[in-house]
C-alpha positions in Angstrom: 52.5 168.2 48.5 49.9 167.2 45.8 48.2 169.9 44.3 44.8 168.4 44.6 44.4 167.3 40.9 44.1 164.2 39.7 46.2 162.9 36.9 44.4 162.6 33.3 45.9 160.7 30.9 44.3 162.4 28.1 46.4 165.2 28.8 49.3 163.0 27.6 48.2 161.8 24.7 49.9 163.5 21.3 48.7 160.5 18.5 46.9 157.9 18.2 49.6 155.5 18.2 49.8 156.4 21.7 45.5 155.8 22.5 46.4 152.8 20.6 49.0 151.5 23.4 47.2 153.1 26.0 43.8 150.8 25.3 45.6 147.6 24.5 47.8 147.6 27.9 44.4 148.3 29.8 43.5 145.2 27.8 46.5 143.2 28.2 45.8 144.1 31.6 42.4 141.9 31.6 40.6 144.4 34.5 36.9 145.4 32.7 37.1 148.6 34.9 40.7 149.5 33.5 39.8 149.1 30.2 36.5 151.2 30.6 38.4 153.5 31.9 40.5 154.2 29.2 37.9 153.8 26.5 36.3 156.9 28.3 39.8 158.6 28.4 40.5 157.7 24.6 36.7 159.0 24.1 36.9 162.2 25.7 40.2 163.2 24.0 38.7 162.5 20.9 35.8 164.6 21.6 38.5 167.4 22.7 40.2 167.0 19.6 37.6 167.4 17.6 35.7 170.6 19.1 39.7 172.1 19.1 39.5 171.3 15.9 36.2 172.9 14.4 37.0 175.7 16.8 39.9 176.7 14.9 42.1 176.0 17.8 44.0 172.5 16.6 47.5 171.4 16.2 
């Protein structure tokens, strides 16, 4: 049984090489609501990165 959460891919991300792939196969992929989609996914790990970061608490 699901849990009830739903699955965020910026959870998955470890570099950018992989927010690199991530955005061009929502491109490749040609749907305008995929790829804004994952621009706000890239975006909001990169925000999460960042406050980790001045935080003290990144890798």
């Amino acid at each position: 049984m699901l849990s009830g959460q739903s699955w965020n891919p910026s959870n998955h991300f470890i570099m950018s090489e992989g927010m690199a792939a991530y955005f061009k196969a929502a491109l490749e992929d040609g749907d305008p609501m995929l790829v804004a989609a994952a621009r706000d996914d890239i975006a909001r790990t990169q925000g999460i990165t960042q406050i980790s970061g001045e935080a003290g608490l990144g890798c």
